[in-house]
VONUDO-662137 format. One record per atom (N, C-alpha, C): x, y, z; residue in three letters. Coordinates in steps of 0.02 Angstrom, whole numbers, padded with zeros to 5 digits, always signed. Layout:
XYZALA
...
//
This chain:
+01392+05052+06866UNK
+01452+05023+06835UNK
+01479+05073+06784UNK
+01532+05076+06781UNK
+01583+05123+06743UNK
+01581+05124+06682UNK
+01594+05150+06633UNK
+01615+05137+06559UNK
+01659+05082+06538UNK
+01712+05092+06579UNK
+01768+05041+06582UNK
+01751+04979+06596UNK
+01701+04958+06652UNK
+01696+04895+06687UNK
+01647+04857+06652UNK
+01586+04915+06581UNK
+01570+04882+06539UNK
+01593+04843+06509UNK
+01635+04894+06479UNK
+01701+04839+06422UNK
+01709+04799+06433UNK
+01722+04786+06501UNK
+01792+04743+06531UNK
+01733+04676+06531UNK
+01666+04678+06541UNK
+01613+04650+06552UNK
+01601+04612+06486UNK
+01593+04648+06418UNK
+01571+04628+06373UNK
+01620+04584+06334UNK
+01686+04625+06343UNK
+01733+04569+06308UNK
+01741+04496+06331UNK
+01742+04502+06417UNK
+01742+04429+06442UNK
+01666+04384+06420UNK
+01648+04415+06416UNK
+01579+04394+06388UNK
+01570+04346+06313UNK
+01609+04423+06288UNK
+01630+04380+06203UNK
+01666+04318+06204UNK
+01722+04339+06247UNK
+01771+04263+06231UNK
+01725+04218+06261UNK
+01700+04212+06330UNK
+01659+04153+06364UNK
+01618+04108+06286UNK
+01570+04170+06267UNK
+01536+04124+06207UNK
+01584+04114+06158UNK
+01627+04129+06129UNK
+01691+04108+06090UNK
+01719+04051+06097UNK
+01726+04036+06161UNK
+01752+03981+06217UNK
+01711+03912+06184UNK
+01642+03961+06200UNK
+01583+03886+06208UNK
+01577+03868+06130UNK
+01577+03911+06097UNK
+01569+03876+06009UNK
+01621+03846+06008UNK
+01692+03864+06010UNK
+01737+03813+05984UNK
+01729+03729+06006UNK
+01705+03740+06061UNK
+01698+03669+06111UNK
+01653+03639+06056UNK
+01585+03693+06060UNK
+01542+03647+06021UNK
+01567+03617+05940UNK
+01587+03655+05920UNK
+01623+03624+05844UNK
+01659+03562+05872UNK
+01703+03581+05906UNK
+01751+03516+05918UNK
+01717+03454+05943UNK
+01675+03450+05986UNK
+01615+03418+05995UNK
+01596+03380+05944UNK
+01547+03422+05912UNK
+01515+03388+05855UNK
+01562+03349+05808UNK
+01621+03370+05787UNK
+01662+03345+05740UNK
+01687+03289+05772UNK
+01702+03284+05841UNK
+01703+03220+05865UNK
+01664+03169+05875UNK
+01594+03200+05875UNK
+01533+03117+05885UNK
+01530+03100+05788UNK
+01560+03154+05758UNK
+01534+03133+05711UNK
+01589+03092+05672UNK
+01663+03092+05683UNK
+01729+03059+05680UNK
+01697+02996+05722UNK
+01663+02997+05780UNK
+01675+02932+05812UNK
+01630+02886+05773UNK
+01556+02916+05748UNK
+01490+02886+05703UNK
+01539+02875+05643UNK
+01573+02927+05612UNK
+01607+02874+05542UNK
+01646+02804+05579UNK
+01682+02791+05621UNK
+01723+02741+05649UNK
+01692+02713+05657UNK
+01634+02728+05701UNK
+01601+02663+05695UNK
+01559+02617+05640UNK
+01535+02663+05607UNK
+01502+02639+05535UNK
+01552+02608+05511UNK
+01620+02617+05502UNK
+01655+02570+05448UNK
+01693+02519+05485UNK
+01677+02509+05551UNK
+01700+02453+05590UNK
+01644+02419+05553UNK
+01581+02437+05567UNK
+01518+02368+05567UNK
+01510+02380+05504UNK
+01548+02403+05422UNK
+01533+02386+05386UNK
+01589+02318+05355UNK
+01560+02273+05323UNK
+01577+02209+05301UNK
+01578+02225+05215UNK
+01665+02215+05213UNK
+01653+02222+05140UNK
+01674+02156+05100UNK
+01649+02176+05016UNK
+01636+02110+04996UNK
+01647+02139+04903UNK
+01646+02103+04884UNK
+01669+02118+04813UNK
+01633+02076+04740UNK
+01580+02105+04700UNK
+01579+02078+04657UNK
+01597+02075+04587UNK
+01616+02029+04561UNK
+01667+02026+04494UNK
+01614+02017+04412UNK
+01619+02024+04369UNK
+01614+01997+04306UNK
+01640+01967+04248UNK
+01613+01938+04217UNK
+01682+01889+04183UNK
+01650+01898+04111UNK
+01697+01898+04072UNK
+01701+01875+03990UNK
+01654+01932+03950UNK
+01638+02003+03992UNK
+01621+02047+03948UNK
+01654+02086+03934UNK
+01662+02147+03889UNK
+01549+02192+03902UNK
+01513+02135+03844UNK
+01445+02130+03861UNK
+01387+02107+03811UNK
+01366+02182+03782UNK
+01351+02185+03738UNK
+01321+02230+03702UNK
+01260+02267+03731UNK
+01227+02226+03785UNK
+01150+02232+03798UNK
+01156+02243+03890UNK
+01168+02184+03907UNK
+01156+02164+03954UNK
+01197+02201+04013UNK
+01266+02210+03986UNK
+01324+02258+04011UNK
+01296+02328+04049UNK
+01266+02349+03990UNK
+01225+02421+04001UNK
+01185+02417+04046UNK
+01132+02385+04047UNK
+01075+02365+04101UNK
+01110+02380+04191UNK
+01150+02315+04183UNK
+01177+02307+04232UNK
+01223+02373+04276UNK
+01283+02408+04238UNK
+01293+02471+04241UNK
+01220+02529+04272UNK
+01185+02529+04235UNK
+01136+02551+04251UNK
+01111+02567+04317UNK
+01097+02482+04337UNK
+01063+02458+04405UNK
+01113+02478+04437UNK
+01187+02463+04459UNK
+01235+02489+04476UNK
+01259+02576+04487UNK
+01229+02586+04466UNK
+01237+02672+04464UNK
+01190+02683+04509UNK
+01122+02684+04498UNK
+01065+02687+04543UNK
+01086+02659+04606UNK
+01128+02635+04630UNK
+01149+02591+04680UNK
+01215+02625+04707UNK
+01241+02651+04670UNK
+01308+02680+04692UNK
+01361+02641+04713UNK
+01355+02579+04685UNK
+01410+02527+04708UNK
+01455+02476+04635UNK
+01503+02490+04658UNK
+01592+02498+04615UNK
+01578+02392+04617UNK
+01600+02384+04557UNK
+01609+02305+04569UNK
+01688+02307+04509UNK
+01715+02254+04490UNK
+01755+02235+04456UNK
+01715+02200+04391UNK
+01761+02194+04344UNK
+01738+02196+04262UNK
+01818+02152+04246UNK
+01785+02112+04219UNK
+01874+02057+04199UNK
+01835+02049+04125UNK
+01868+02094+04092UNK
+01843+02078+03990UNK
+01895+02050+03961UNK
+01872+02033+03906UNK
+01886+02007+03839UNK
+01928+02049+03808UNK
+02005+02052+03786UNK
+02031+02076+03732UNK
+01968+02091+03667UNK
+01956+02038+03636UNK
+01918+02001+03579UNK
+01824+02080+03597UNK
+01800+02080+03646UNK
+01778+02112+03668UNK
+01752+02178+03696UNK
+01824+02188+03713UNK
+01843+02281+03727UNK
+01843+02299+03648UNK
+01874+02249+03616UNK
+01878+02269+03530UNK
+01790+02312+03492UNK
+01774+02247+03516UNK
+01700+02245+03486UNK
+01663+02315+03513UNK
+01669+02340+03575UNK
+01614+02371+03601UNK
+01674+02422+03669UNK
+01717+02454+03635UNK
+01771+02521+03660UNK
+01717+02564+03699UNK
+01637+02573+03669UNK
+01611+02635+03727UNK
+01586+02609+03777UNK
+01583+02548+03799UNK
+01539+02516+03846UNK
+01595+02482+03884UNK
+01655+02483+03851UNK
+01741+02492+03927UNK
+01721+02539+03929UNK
+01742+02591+03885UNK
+01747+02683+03905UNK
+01686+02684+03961UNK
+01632+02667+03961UNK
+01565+02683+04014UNK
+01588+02648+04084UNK
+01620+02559+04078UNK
+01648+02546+04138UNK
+01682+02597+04171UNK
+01722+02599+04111UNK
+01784+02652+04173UNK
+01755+02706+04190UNK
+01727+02757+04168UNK
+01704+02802+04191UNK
+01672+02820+04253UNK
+01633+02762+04252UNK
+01589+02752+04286UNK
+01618+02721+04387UNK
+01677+02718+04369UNK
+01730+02709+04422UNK
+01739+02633+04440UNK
+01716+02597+04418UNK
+01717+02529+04424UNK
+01791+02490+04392UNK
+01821+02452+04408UNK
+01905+02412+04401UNK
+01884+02371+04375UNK
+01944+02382+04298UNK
+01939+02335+04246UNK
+02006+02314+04255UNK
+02006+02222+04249UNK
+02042+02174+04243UNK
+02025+02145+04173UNK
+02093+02112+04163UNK
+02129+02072+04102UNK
+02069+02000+04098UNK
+02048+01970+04063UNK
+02029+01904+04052UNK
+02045+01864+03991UNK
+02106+01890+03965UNK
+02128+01859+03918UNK
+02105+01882+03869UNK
+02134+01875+03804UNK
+02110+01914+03719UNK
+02054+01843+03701UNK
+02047+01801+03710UNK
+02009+01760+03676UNK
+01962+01710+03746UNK
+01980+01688+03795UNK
+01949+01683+03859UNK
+01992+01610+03834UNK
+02064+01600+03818UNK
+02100+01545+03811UNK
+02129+01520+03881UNK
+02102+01439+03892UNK
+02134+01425+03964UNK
+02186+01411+03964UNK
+02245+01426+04022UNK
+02301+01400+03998UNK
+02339+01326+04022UNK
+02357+01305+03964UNK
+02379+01220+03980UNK
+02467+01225+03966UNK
+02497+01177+03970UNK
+02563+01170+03984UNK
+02583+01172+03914UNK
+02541+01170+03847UNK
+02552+01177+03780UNK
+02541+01243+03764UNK
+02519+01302+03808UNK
+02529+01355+03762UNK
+02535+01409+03797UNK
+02583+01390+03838UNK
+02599+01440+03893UNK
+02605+01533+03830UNK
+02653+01512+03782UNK
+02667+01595+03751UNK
+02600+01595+03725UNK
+02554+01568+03692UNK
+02498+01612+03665UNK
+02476+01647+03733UNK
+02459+01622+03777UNK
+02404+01634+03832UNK
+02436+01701+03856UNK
+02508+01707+03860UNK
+02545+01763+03876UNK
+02535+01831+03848UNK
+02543+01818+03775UNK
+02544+01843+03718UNK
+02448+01886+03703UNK
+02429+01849+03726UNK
+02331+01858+03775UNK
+02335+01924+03814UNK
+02384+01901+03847UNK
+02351+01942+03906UNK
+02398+02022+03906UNK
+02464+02038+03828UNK
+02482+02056+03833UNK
+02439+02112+03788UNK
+02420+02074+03754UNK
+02365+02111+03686UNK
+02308+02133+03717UNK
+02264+02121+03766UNK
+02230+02134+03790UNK
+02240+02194+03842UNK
+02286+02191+03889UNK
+02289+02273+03917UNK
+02310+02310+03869UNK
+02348+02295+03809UNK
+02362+02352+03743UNK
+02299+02388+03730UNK
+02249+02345+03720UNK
+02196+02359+03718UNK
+02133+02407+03748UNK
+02136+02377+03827UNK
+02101+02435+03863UNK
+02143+02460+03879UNK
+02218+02481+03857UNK
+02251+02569+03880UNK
+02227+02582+03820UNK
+02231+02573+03784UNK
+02191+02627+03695UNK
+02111+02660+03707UNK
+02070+02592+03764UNK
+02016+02645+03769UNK
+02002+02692+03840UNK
+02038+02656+03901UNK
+02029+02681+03955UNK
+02091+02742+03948UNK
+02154+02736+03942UNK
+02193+02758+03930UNK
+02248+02738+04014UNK
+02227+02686+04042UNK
+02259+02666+04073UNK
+02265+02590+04076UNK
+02323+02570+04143UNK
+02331+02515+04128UNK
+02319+02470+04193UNK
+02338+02395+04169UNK
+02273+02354+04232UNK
+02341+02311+04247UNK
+02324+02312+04307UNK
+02375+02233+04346UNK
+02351+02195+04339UNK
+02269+02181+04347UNK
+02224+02122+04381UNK
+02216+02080+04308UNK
+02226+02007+04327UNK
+02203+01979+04273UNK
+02143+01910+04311UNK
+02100+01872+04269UNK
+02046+01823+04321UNK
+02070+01772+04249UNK
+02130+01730+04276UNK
+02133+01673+04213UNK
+02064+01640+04217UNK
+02058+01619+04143UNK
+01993+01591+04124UNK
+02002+01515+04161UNK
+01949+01485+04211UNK
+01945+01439+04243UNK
+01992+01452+04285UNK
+02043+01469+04297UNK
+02068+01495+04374UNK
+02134+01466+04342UNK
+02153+01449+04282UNK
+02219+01414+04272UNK
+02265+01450+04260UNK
+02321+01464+04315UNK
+02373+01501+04306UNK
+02452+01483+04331UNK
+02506+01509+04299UNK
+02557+01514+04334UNK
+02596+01548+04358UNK
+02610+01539+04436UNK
+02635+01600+04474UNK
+02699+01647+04444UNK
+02749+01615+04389UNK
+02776+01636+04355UNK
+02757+01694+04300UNK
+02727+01696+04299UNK
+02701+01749+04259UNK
+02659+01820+04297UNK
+02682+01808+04342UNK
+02641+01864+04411UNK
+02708+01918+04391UNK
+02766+01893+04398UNK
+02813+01931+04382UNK
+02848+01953+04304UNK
+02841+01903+04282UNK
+02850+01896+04193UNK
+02816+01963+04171UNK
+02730+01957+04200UNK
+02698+01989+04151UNK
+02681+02054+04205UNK
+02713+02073+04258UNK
+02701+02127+04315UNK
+02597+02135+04290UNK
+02573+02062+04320UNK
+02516+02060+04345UNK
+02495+02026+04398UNK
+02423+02029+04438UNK
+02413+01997+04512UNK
+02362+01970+04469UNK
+02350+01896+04490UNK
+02284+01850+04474UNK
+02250+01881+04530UNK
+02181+01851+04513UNK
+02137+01878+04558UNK
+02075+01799+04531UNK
+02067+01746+04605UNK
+02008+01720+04579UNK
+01939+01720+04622UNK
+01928+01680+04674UNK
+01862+01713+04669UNK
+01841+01636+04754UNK
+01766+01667+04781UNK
+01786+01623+04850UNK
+01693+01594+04831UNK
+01663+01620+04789UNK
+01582+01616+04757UNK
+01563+01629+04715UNK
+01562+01551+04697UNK
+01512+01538+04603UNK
+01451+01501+04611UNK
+01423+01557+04597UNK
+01354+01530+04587UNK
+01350+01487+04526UNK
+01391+01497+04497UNK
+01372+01453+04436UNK
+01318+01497+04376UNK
+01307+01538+04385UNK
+01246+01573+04356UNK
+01252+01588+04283UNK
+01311+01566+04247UNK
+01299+01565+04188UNK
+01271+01493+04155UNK
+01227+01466+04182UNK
+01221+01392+04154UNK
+01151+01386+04236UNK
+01100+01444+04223UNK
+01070+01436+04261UNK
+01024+01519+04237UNK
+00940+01486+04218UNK
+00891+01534+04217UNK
+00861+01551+04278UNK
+00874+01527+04338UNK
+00829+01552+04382UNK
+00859+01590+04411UNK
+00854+01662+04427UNK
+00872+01714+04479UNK
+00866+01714+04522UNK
+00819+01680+04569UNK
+00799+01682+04641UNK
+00864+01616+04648UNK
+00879+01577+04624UNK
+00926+01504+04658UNK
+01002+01539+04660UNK
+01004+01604+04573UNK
+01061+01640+04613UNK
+01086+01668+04678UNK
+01035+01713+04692UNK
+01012+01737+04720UNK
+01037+01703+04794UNK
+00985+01639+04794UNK
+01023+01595+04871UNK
+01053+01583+04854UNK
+01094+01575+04825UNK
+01183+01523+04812UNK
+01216+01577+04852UNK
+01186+01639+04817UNK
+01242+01681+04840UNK
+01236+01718+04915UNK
+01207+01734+04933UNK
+01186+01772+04995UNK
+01181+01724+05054UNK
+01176+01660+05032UNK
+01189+01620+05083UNK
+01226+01578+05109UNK
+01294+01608+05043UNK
+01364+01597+05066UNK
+01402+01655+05093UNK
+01371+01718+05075UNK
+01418+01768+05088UNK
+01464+01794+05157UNK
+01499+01816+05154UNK
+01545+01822+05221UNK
+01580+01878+05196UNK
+01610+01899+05259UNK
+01660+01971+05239UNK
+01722+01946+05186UNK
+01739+01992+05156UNK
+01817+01998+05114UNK
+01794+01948+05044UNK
+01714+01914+05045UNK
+01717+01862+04991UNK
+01723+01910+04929UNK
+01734+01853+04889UNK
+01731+01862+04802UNK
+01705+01826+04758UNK
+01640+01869+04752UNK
+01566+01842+04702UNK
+01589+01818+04623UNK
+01617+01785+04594UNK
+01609+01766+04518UNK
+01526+01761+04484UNK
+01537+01809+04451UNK
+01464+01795+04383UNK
+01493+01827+04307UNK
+01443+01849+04290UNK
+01458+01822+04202UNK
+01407+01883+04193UNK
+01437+01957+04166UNK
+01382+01988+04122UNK
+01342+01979+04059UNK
+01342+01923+04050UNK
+01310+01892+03961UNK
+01229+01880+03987UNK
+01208+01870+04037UNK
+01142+01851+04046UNK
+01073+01914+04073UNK
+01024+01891+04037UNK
+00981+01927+04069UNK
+00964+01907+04162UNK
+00979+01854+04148UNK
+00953+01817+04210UNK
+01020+01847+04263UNK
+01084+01840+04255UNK
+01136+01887+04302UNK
+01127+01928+04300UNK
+01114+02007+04274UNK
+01082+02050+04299UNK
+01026+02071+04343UNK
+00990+02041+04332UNK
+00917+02014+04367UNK
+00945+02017+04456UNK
+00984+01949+04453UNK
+01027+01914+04505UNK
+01055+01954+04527UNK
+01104+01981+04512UNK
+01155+02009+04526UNK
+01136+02086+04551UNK
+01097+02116+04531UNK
+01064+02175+04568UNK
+01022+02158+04642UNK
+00993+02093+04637UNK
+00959+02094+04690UNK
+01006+02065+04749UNK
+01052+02031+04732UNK
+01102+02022+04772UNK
+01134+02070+04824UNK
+01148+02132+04782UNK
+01178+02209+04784UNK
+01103+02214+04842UNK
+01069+02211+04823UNK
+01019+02261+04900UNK
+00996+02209+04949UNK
+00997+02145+04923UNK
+00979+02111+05006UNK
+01072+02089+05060UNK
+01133+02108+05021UNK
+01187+02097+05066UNK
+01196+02166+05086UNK
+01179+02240+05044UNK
+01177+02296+05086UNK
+01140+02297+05140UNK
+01057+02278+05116UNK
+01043+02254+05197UNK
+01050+02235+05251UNK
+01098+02198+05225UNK
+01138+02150+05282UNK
+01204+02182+05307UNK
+01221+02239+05287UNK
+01272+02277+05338UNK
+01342+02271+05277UNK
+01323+02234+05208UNK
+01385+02239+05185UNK
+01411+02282+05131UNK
+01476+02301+05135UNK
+01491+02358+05079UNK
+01516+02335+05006UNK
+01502+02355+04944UNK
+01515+02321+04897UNK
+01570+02372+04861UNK
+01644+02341+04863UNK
+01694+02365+04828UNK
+01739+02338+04787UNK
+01788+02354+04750UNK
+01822+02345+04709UNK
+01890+02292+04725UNK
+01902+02250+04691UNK
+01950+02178+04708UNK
+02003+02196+04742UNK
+02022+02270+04749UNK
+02112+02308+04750UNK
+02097+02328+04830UNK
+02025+02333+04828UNK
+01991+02365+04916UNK
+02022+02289+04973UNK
+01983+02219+04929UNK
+01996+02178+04956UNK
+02071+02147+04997UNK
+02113+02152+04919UNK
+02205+02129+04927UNK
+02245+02188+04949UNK
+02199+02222+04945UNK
+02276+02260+04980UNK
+02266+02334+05031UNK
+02184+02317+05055UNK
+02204+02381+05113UNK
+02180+02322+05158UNK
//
């Protein structure tokens, strides 16, 4: 064989294996596009909330367990609250987790005081934009009492909730525990209460027996609106 018919040999050669890598990249990037699709078909997402903090103590803990876990929940505080304890919002937010409004004083609202309750919820995102430096739509009226009028008044979305354990008015963690996991379903929304030792407890173990169970734990905004 010639000098020439080398060449002519080796270059077809080159492209042939040139040929075959690109395939294989494209390949792989496709089983592995199809394995993400499928993973987030069969994942079930679900959302858990907190109400009427940060606690000084218990907040942290929980954060904590949460980090170790890598899973985002929602935080509905206290005007009265964010006041008290600015580094432990600053740590929520950071920490990537969605903070909602719960009112400056956790005042329910009745047909007698519609402007204070307003006047709540206006003082209160003043509030966490001073420490997050941003600002919140979501508000969780205290007991669920709200009026749709004020969705636009106050350019905020209520947000309430599809599972209460009840767990603030309850020491046992394991009955949380079943209340909750053995209501759960896709798109739900867990209500608890960061003030307790016993909801943390709960509320972490919750987090690894519904991951078990195929479900993803995200943020209230994941739920309404993708």
């Amino acid at each position: 064989m010639n000098l020439k018919k080398r060449i002519l040999v080796c270059i077809i050669l080159l492209l042939f294996l040139a040929v075959m890598c690109m395939i294989g990249v494209f390949s792989q990037r496709s089983i592995q596009a199809m394995g993400n699709a499928i993973q987030e078909a069969d994942s079930k997402k679900i959302a858990l909330t907190f109400d009427d903090g940060p606690h000084p103590y218990y907040t942290q803990q929980l954060l904590k367990g949460l980090k170790e876990r890598n899973v985002k929940v929602t935080f509905f505080i206290t005007g009265q609250n964010v006041e008290a304890y600015p580094e432990i919002v600053k740590e929520i937010y950071e920490d990537g987790h969605l903070i909602g409004n719960h009112t400056y004083s956790h005042i329910q609202l009745t047909s007698q005081n519609e402007e204070s309750f307003k006047q709540e919820i206006r003082k209160t995102n003043e509030v966490i934009r001073e420490v997050t430096g941003q600002d919140t739509i979501y508000v969780r009226p205290p007991y669920g009492s709200w009026n749709k009028e004020f969705e636009k008044e106050l350019n905020m979305f209520p947000v309430l909730w599809t599972i209460d354990p009840l767990d603030w008015c309850s020491s046992d963690a394991a009955r949380i525990v079943r209340s909750v996991c053995s209501k759960a379903k896709e798109n739900d929304i867990i209500l608890m209460h960061d003030q307790y030792k016993t909801t943390v407890t709960a509320a972490l173990k919750i987090v690894d027996e519904l991951t078990q169970k195929g479900y993803e734990f995200v943020t209230v905004d994941e739920l309404l609106f993708d």
